[in-house]
N, C-alpha and C positions, 0 to 999 in steps of 0.2 A: 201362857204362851200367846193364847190370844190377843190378851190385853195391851204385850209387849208389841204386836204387829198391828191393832190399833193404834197405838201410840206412837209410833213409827211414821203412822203415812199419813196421824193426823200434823206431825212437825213438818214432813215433805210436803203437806197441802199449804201450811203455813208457810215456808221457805219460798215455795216458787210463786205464792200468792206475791209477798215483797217484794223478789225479785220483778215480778211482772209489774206492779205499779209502782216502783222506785227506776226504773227503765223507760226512758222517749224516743223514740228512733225516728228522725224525719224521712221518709226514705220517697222516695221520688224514681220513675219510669228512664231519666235521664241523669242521674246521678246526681242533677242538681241540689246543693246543702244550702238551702235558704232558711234563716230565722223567722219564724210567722209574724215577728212585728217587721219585714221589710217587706213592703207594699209595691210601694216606685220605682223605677229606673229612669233616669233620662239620658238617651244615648244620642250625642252632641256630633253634628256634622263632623265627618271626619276630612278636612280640606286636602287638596295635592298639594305637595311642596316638594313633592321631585323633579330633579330640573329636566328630566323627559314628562310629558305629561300626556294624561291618556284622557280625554275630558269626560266621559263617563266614569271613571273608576270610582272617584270619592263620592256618587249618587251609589253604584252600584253596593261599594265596602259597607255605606253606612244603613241601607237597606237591609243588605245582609244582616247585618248584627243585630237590628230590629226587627227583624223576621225569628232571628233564631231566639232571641229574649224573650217575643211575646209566642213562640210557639212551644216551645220548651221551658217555661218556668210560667208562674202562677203572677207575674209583677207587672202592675198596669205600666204603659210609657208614658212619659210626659215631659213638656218640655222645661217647664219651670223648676222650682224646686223637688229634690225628690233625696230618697232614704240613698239610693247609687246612681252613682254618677260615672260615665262611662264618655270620656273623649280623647283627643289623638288625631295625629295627623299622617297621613303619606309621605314617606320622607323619602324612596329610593323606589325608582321605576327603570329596571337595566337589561338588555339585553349581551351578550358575549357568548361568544364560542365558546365549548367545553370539551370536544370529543375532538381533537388534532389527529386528520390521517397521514399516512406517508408524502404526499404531496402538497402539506402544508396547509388542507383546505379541512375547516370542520365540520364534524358526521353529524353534529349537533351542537343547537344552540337552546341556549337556556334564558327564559326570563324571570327575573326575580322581582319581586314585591315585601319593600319593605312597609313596617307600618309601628310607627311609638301610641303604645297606649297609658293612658291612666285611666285607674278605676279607681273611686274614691268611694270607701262604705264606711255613711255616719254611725252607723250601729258597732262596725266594730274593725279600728282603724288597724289591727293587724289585718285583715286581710285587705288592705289596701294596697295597690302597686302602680306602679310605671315601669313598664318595660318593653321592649326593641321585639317585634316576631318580624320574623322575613321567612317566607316561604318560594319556594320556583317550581318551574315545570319545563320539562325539556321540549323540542320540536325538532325535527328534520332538516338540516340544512339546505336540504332541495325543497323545501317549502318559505314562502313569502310571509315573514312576520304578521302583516297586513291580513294573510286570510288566513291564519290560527289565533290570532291575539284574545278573541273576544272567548272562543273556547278556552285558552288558555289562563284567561281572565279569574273566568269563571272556577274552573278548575283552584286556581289560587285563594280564590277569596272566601272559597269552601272551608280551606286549609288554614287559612287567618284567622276565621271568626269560631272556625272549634277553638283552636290555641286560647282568644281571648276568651270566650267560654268557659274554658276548663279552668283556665286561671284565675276568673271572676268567682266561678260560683260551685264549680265541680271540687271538692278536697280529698281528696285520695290520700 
C-alpha cells in the first residue's frame, strides 16, 4: 500500500512538474499582451482634420497616448523605425443638442471626438488594425461650450486612448 501512494505522487510530482514548465504566461499589472521580442512603438502625430478645430486637441490626443504606452507597457518610444506603429488622424470635432425639452430648447448638449487609428505590429500582422473610435460627453445647456470644452476634452481623450489601448495591446 505504501509503495502504491509512493508512486502515485511521485507521477503527480512528475505531472505538474511538465505542466509548470511546458506553460508561459506573460502576465502584466495592466493587462497588457506584449511579445518580449517587441521593444518599440512609434506613436505618430495625430493631426486635426475636423472641419471644427480645436487647436490644442491633436498635441493633447497625441501626448496622451504616449503617456499611456510609455507608462503602461515596458516599449521604449521612438520616432523612426520601430516593432509598432501607432497613427491616425482626428477626423470629427461636433457639438449638438441631445436632451430636447418641452419648449424646444436643449437640457443638454454633447460633444463628440471622433478619431481613425491604425496600428501596425511587424511581429504579428493579425493583430493589426485600422479603426473609427468616437467617444463624447455631455454638458449643460446653460453652460458655454467655451468654459467646459477643455474639461470636456480631457474627459474624452481619457476615453480614446484606453479604446486605442485595449485594441492595440490588451486581448481579452
Amino acid at each position: 500500500m505504501k509503495v502504491k501512494k509512493d508512486y502515485l505522487g511521485f507521477v503527480a510530482a512528475i505531472l505538474v512538474s511538465l505542466l509548470m514548465t511546458g506553460c508561459t504566461v506573460n502576465y502584466s499589472f495592466t493587462g497588457a499582451s506584449i511579445p518580449p521580442e517587441v521593444k518599440t512603438i512609434n506613436i505618430k502625430y495625430f493631426p486635426n482634420n475636423a472641419s471644427l478645430v480645436e487647436p490644442t486637441l491633436s498635441q493633447k490626443l497625441t501626448d496622451a497616448l504616449r503617456d499611456k504606452f510609455s507608462s503602461e507597457t515596458n516599449l521604449t518610444i521612438v520616432n523612426g523605425d520601430a516593432d509598432l506603429i501607432l497613427e491616425g488622424s482626428i477626423t470629427n470635432y461636433t457639438t449638438q443638442p441631445v436632451a430636447i425639452q418641452q419648449d424646444d430648447q436643449a437640457a443638454l448638449n454633447r460633444l463628440t471626438i471622433t478619431i481613425e487609428a491604425t496600428y501596425t505590429n511587424k511581429f504579428d500582422e493579425k493583430m493589426s488594425f485600422e479603426t473609427t473610435f468616437s467617444r463624447f460627453a455631455e454638458y449643460s445647456s446653460s453652460q458655454n461650450l467655451s468654459d467646459v470644452e477643455e474639461g470636456l476634452i480631457e474627459e474624452i481623450n481619457v476615453m480614446l486612448v484606453e479604446d486605442v489601448f485595449n485594441k492595440a495591446v490588451i486581448n481579452w
